[in-house]
C-alpha positions in Angstrom: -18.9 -9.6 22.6 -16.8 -12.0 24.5 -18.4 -15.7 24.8 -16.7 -19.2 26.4 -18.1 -22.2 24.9 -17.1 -25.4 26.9 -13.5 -25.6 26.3 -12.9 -23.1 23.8 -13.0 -19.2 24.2 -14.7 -17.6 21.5 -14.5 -13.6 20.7 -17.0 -12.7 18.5 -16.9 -9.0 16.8 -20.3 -6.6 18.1 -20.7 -6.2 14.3 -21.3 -9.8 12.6 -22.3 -7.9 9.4 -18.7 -6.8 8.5 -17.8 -7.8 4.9 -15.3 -9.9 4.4 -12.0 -7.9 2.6 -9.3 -10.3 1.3 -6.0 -8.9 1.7 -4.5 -10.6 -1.6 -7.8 -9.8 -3.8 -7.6 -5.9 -2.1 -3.7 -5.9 -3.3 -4.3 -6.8 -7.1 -7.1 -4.7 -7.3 -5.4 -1.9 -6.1 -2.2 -2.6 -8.0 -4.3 -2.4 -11.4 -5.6 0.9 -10.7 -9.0 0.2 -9.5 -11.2 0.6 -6.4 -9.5 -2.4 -3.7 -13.8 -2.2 -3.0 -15.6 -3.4 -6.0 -12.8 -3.5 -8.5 -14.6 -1.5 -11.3 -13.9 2.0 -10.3 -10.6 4.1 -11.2 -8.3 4.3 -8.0 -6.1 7.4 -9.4 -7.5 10.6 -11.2 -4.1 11.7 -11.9 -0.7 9.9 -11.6 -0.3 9.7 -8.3 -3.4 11.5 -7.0 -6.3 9.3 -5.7 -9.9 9.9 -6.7 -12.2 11.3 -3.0 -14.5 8.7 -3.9 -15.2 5.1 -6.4 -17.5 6.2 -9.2 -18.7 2.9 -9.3 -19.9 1.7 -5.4 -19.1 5.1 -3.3 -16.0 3.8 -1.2 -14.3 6.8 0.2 -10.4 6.6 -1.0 -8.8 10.1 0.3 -7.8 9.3 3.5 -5.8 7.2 2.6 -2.2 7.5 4.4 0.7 5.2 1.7 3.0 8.3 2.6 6.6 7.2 2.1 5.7 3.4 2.1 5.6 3.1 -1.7 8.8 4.7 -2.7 10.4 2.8 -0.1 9.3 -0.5 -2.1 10.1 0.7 -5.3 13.6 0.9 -4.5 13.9 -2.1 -2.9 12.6 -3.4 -5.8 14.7 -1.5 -8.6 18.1 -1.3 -6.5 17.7 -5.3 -6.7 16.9 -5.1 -10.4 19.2 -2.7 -11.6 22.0 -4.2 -8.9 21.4 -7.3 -10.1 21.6 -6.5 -13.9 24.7 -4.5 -13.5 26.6 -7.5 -11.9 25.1 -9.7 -14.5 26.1 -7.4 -17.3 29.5 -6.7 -16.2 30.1 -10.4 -15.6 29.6 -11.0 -19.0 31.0 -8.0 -21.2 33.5 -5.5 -20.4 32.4 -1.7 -20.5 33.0 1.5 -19.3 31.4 2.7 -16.4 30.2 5.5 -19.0 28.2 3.0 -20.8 26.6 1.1 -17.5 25.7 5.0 -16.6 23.9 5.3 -20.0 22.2 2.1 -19.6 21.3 1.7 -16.1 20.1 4.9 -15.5 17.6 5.6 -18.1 16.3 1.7 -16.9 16.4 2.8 -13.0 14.3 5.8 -13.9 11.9 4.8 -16.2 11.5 1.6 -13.8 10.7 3.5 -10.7 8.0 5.8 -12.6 6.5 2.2 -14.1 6.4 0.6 -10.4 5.4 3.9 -8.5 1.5 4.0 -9.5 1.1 0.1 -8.9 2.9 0.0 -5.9 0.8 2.9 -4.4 -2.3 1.4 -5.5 -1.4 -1.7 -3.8 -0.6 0.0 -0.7 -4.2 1.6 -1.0 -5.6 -2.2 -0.9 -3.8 -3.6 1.8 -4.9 -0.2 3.9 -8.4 -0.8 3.0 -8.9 -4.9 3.5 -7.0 -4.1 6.9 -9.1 -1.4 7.7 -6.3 0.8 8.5 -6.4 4.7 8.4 -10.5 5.1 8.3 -11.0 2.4 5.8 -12.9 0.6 8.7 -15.8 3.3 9.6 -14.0 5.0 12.1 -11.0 7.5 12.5 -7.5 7.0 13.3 -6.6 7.4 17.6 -4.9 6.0 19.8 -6.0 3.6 22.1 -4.6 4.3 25.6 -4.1 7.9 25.9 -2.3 9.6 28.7 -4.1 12.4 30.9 -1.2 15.4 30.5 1.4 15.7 32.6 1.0 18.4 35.6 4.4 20.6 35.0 3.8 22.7 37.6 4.9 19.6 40.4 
């Protein structure tokens, strides 16, 4: 529905009943491993596995599509943390690079598997309050498609 109104053009969605999904609220919830919906129900059934549906309102959370996305934050994150740290470290105290090996890489690894389920989850919520990938009642296509080409010419 497209509407002018004096001076001001107003578009107006056909469904006015839409809930309203807060991206930041969608985030949190998702990053603490519950339903980006209603916030009560589990998000993952196994570590990085998401349950078909909430237990506790019905939302539908398999078609989700985080793919890569969330490993790609993680190591932003941890190459910053562990970069970071080493500089700091090495600043301070001398050591061998035996030693940073023995501590940074237990830290990097046990950091990426901490950050991996949160980061998903809150991948999950920003899909959903955008309405991306299904979350918004209707399937994934594109908009303008192109009739095929005729080879044969």
């Amino acid at each position: 529905m497209h509407t002018v109104e004096g001076n001001h053009e107003t578009v107006r969605f056909e469904q006015a009943d839409i809930a309203e999904r807060p991206v930041g609220r969608s985030i949190r919830r998702g990053m603490l491993n519950t339903c980006p919906a209603c916030g009560s129900g589990r998000l993952f059934k196994s570590f990085l596995k998401t349950v078909e549906t909430c237990a506790a309102c019905g939302e539908r959370l398999d078609h989700h599509r985080a793919d890569d996305f969330p490993p790609y934050i993680v190591v932003t994150i941890m190459g910053h943390l562990v970069l970071g740290g080493f500089m700091a470290t090495e600043m301070l105290v001398q050591m061998s690079n035996w030693a940073h090996l023995a501590i940074w890489l237990p830290i990097t690894i046990i950091g990426s598997l901490a950050l991996m389920q949160p980061v998903k989850g809150g991948v999950i919520g920003l899909q959903w309050a955008l309405r991306m990938h299904g979350f918004g009642g209707h399937e994934d296509q594109p908009e303008d498609v192109l009739p095929p080409r005729d080879e044969t010419a």
